[in-house]
N, C-alpha and C positions, 0 to 999 in steps of 0.2 A: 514511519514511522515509520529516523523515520515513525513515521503513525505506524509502522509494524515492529520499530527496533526499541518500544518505550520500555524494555527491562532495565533502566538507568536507575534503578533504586539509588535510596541514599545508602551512606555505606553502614549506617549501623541498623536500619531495617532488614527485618525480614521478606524473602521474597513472596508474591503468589505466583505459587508456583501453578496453579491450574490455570489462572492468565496466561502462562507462559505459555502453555500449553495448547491453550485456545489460539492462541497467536498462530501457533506452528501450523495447529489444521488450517486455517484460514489459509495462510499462506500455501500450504499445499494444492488449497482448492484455487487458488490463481495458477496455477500451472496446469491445472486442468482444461479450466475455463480457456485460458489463453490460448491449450494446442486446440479444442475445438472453434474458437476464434479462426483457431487459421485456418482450417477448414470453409467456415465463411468468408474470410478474405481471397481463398484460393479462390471460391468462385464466382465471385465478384470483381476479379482482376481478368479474370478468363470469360466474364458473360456468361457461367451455364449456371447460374440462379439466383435467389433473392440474399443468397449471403446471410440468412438468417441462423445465429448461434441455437444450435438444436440441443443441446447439454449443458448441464450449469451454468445456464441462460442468465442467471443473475447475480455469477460469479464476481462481477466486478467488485458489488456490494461491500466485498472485504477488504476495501480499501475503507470505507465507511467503518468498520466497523474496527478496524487497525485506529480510526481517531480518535474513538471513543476512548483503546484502552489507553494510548498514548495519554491523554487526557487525565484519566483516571491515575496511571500511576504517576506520570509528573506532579500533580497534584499530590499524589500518597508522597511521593519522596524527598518533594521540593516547599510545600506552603508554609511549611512550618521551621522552616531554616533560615527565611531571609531575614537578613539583620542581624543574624548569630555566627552563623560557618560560614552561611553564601553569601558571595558579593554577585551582580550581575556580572561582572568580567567573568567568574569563577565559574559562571554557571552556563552560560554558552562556551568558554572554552569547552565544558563536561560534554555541551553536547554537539559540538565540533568534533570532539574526539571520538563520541559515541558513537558518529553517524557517518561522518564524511570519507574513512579510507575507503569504506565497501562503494559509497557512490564514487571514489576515483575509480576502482579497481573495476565499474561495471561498466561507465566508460571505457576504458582502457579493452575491455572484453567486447563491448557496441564496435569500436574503433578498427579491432582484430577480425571480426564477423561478417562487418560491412565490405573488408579489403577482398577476404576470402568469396565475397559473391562478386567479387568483381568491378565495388566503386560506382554502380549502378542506382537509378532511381528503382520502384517498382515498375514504371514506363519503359526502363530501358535504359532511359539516358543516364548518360558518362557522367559521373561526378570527379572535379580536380581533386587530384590529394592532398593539396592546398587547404582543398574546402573541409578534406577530414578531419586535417588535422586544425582547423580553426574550431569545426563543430567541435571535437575532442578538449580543446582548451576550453570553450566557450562549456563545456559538460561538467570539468574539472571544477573552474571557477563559479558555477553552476548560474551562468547566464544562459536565460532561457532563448531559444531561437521563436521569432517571430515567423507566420505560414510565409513561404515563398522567398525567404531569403536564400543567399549563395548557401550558406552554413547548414541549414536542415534539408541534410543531404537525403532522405529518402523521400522527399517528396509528399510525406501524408499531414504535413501540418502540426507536426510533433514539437513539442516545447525541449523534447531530449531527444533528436531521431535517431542517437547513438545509442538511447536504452530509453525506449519512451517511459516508465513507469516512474521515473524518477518528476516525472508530472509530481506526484502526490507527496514528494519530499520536497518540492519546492515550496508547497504551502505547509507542509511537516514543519520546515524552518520560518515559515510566516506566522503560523499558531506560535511557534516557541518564542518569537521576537514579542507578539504581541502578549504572550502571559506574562512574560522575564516585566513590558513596562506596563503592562496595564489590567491583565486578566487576575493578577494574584491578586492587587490590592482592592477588588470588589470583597463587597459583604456579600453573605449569603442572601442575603434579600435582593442585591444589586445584579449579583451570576443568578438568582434565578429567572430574576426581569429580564436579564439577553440571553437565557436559553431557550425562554419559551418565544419572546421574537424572533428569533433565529430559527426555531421549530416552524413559525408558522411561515415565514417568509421559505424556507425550505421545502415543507409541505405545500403551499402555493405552487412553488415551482416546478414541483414534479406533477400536482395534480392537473397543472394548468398546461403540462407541456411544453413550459416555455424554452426550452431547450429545443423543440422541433424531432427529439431522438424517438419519445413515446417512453426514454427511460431516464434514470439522471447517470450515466455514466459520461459523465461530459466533466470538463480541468484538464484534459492530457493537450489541448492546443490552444494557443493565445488570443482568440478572437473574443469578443466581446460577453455574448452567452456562456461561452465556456469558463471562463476569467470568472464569473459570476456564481456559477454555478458550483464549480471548483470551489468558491472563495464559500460559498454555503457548504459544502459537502465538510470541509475542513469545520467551519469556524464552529459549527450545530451541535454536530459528534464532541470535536474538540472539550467545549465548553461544559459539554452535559457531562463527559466524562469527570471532570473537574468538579462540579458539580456533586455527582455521586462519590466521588473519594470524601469531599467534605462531610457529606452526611452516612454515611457507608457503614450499617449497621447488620453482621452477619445474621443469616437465617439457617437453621437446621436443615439440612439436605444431604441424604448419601448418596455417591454415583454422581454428585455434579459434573467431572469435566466430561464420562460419555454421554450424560444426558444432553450435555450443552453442547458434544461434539457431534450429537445426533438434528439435533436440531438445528444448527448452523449449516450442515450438511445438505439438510431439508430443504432450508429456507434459500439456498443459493441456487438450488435443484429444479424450484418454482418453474413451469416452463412460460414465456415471454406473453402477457396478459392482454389480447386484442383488444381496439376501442381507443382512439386520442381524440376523439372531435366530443369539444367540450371540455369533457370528461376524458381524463386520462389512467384506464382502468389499471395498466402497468403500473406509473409512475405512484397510483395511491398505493398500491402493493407494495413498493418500493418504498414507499414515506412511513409506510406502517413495520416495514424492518428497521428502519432507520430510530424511527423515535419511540418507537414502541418495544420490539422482540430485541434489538438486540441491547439498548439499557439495562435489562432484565436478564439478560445473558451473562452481563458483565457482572450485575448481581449476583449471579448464583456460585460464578465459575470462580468470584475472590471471597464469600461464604464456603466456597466446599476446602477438605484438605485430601492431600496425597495420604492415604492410608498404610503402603505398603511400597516396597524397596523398586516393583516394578515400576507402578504407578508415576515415579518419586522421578524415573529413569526418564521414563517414555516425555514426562511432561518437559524433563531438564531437555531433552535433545530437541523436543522442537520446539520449546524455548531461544535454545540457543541457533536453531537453521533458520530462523523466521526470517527474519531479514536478513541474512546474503542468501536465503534464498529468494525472495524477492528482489533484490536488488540485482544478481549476476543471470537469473534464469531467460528473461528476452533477449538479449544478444543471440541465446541459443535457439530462440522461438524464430527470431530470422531470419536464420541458415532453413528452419524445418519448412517457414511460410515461401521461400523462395524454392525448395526443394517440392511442394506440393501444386504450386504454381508452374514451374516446370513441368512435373508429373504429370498436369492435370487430375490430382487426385484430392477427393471431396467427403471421405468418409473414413473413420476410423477403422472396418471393415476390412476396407483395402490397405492401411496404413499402422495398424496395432502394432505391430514388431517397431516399425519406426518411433510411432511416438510414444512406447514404453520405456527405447532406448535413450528417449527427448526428457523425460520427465526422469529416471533413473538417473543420465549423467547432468540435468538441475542438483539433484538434492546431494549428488554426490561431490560434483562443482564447487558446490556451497562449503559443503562440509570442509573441504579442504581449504577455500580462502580461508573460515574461518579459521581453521589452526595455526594453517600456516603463514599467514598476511594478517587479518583484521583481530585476531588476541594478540602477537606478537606486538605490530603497531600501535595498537591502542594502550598497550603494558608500558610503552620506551614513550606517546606522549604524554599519557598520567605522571609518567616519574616525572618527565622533563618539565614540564608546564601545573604539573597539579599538585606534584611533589608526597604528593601518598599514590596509591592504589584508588583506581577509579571504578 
């Protein structure tokens, strides 16, 4: 969203604009998460320590919570058109259009990224250009690379090694396939019977550890737990979101999107919850943002309104950076992880100027596909293929 690109209202609805809004922090807080990632992947590549994420420890969450809204508003923009305006053909072209030039164009930036470190694994070894450019096709058409083929050229096991994040749009487009045949025409009785399965089979598997991680950040590589887990992470959120559009009845609240941007902030911030035998004291903390805090989040943040011309502003922009920033900002994340790697350097401390200038030219990256690439494109194929305004 993508589960973070779900602002595809219909076109004669109104937007929530403080979804949008939530969308954007969320995504900002992955580009956090992600440089202090590299921090632990630096030294974990180098042997000088446990590689354990010391700062918005459970940044990844916000992929979880990108399903929910994606959920929520597919459901706001689409349940109530099929049969009238929308045909299935008409409604995956929409979300072909939506979603797909930003995943070429962050390809096309993986592709650029990788050249410039030189075609290397994170080991060392030489990758063909051959293999880049089949990975790069293989990203485009958005066939996923299996661990240890020629094509997933960095070597980690990556379903995208040219922009691994696009993990979570690959079941982005799994959830849209399956609501377009099957998720819309549940009754409310029926979507609430596989949300709460889904819940518990979910909650199982983070509390049970079955992942082996101690967390559920697991769908970014093809192996069997992941594939599983990935496929709960999506389908839980997905469905709940869907779910809560159905029954979505606003509640009085003022200051929703900084309360919900304080809190979201909070909850990502959580430092990593020791304890997996048995009992997995992490993965219940995790189950409990997922089916519980942020539900209720999503509640609050499409009950509240923008009150005022700033509010109106701040929510539209990171509305609109959420996804290309999500989508174009790892490519850059891989130049900064091989440059820290090189370094040898393992702390913000030593590295602030850098990764202020890593996160500033993300959001700024972003801003500019979007103007210049993904509104242009997306204007020329609504005309071509949608024949109004998308």
């Amino acid at each position: 969203m993508s589960n973070i690109s779900s602002s595809a209202f219909a076109d004669t609805k109104a937007h929530y604009d403080l979804l949008d809004g939530l969308r954007g922090v969320a995504a900002l807080m992955v580009i956090w998460y992600h440089i202090f990632e590299g921090y632990a992947f630096a030294e974990v590549t180098n042997s000088a320590g446990s590689g354990m994420i010391e700062t918005f420890n459970h940044g990844y969450l916000a992929v979880d919570f990108f399903f929910i809204l994606s959920g929520f508003v597919i459901g706001y923009a689409y349940d109530d058109r099929w049969g009238k305006s929308l045909t299935m053909k008409n409604f995956f072209k929409r979300r072909l259009i939506r979603l797909h030039p930003m995943v070429i164009m962050g390809a096309v930036l993986g592709a650029v990224t990788f050249y410039l470190q030189g075609c290397v694994q994170w080991d060392g070894t030489h990758v063909a250009i051959s293999m880049v450019m089949l990975s790069l096709l293989c990203t485009i058409f958005f066939i996923p690379a299996m661990p240890g083929v020629g094509y997933e050229v960095r070597g980690n096991g990556e379903m995208f090694p040219l922009n691994g994040p696009c993990w979570s749009l690959f079941f982005e487009y799994i959830g849209n396939i399956l609501y377009a045949l099957f998720i819309r025409r549940l009754s409310n009785k029926a979507l609430t019977v596989l949300v709460v399965l889904l819940g518990i089979a979910l909650a199982l598997f983070a509390v049970f550890n079955v992942s082996g991680y101690g967390n559920i950040g697991v769908g970014w590589t093809l192996d069997g737990v992941n594939f599983l887990g990935g496929s709960l992470r999506m389908l839980f959120p997905f469905s709940l979101g869907m779910l809560l559009s159905r029954n979505f009845k606003p509640v009085k609240i003022r200051g929703a999107f900084w309360i919900c941007t304080l809190i979201l902030i909070a909850l990502f911030s959580v430092p990593y919850l020791e304890g997996t035998e048995q009992f997995c004291t992490n993965g219940a903390y995790e189950a409990f943002c997922v089916i519980i805090a942020f539900p209720i989040l999503v509640w609050l943040g499409a009950s509240g309104t923008t009150t005022d011309k700033k509010s109106t502003v701040i929510c539209k922009f990171l509305g609109d950076i959420s996804y290309p920033v999500y989508v174009i900002h790892y490519p850059i994340m891989y130049l900064f992880y091989a440059w820290l790697i090189k370094n040898q350097l393992y702390t913000l401390g030593e590295t602030w100027e850098v990764a202020l200038c890593v996160y500033v030219l993300s959001v700024v990256l972003a801003y500019l596909c979007l103007k210049l690439y993904d509104e242009p494109i997306r204007k020329y194929l609504a005309k071509r293929f949608l024949h109004k305004k998308s």
